[in-house]
C-alpha positions in Angstrom: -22.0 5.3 8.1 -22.5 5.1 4.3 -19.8 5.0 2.0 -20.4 6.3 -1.0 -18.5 5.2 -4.4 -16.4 7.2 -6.3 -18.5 7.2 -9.2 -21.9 8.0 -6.6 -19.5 10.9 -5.2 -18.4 12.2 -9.1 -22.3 12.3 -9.6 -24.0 13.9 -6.2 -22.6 17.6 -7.2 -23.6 16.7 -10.5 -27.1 16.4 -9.8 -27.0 19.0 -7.1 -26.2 21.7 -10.1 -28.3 20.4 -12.4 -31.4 20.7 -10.3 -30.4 24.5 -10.1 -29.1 23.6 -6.4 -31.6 22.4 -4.7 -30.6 19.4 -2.7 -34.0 17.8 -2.5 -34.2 17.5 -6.2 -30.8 16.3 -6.3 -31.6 13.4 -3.8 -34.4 12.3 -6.0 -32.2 11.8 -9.2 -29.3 10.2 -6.8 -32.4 7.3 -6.0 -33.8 7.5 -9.8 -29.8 6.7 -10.5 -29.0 4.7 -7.9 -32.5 2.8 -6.9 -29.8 -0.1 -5.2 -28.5 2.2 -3.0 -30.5 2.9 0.5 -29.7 6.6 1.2 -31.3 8.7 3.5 -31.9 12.8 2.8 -29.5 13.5 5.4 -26.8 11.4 5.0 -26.9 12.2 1.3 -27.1 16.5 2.6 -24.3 15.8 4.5 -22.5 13.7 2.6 -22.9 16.5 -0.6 -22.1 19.3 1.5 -18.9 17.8 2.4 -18.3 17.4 -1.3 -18.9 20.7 -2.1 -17.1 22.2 0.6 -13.8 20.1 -1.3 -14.7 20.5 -4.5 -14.3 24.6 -3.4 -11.0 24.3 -1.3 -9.6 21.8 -3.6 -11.6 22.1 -6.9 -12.2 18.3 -7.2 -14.2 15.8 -5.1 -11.6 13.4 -5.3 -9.5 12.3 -2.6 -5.9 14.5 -1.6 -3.5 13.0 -2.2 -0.7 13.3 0.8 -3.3 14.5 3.3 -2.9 12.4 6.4 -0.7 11.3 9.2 2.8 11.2 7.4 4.3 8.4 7.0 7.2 7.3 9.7 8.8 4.2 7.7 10.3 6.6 4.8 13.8 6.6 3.2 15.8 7.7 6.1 14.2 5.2 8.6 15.0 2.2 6.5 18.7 3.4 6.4 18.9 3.7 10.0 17.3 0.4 10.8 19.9 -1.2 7.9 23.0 0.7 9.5 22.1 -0.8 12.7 21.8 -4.4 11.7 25.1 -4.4 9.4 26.6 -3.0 12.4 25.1 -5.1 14.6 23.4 -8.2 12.8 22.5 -10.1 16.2 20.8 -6.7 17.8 17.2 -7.9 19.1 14.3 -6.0 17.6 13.1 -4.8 21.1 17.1 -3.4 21.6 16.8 -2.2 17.9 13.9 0.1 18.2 15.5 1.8 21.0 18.6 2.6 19.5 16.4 4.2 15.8 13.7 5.7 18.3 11.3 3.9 16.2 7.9 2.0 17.4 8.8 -2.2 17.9 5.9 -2.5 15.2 7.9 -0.2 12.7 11.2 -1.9 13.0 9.0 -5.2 12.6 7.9 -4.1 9.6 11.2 -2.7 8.0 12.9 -5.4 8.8 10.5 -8.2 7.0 9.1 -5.6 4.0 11.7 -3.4 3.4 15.1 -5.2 4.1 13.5 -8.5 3.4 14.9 -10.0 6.8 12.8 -12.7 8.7 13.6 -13.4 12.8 15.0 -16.5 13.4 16.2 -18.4 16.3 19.3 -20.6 16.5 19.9 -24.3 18.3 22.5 -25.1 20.0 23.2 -28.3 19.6 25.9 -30.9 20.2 28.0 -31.9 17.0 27.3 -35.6 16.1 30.5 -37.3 15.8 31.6 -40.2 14.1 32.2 -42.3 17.4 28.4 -41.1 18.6 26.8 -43.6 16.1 27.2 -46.5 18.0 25.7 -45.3 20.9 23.1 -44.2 19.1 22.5 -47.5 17.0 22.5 -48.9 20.6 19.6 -46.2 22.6 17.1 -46.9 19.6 17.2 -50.6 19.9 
C-alpha cells in the first residue's frame, strides 16, 4: 500500500482540477512533480478519489480529527484507577482491572503514564542485628 505525504495529498486534487478533471492528466503532473515517487495510475485513481470523496463530506483532505475508536484511558478512568489504589495501595494490577472493568494493559498503562507509579516487589528479609556480625565475620572466613 502507498502512503502518500501530506503535501503529495494537498497537491493530487490540485492537479486533478487543474487538468479540467481528468485523472490521467493529473497522474502525469503528480510524476512530472514527484519523479521520486513510484506510483501507479490506479493507486494514484484510488487514492484521489478517496480524497475527493473527503474533501466533499468534510471540505478538506486533511485528516478528522476525533474520528476513530475513542479513547478508553480518559479523565474518568484515571480517577477510578487512582481511587482504587489510595484505597487500596497493595491491590495487584490483575485484581485492579477487575474491580475498574478496565483491560490489564489499560491499568498498566495508567498506572506507569498517568499516575507515574512503577510495580515493585518487596523482600522479606531477616533484620541484621548487632550480635549477627560475628557470625557473619566467622561464615566468610
Amino acid at each position: 500500500i502507498m502512503v502518500f505525504t501530506d503535501h503529495q495529498k494537498r497537491s493530487m486534487p490540485e492537479m486533478y482540477f487543474r487538468n479540467g478533471q481528468k485523472i490521467n492528466d493529473a497522474f502525469e503532473d503528480f510524476h512530472e512533480e514527484f519523479p521520486n515517487v513510484a506510483v501507479y495510475y490506479d493507486m494514484f485513481n484510488r487514492a484521489l478519489r478517496h480524497l475527493m470523496d473527503l474533501y466533499r463530506v468534510a471540505g478538506s483532505v486533511a485528516r478528522q480529527a476525533g474520528i476513530g475508536r475513542p479513547r478508553v484511558r480518559n479523565g474518568a478512568t484515571v480517577e477510578a484507577v487512582r481511587a482504587v489504589i489510595e484505597d487500596q495501595p497493595c491491590t495487584s494490577i490483575r485484581h485492579l482491572h477487575q474491580q475498574v472493568n478496565l483491560s490489564y494493559s489499560t491499568c498498566q498503562h495508567i498506572l506507569k503514564e498517568n499516575l507515574h507509579l512503577h510495580p515493585y516487589r518487596l523482600q522479606a528479609l531477616h533484620e541484621i542485628l548487632p550480635n549477627d556480625l560475628p557470625q557473619r565475620q566467622a561464615f566468610c572466613q
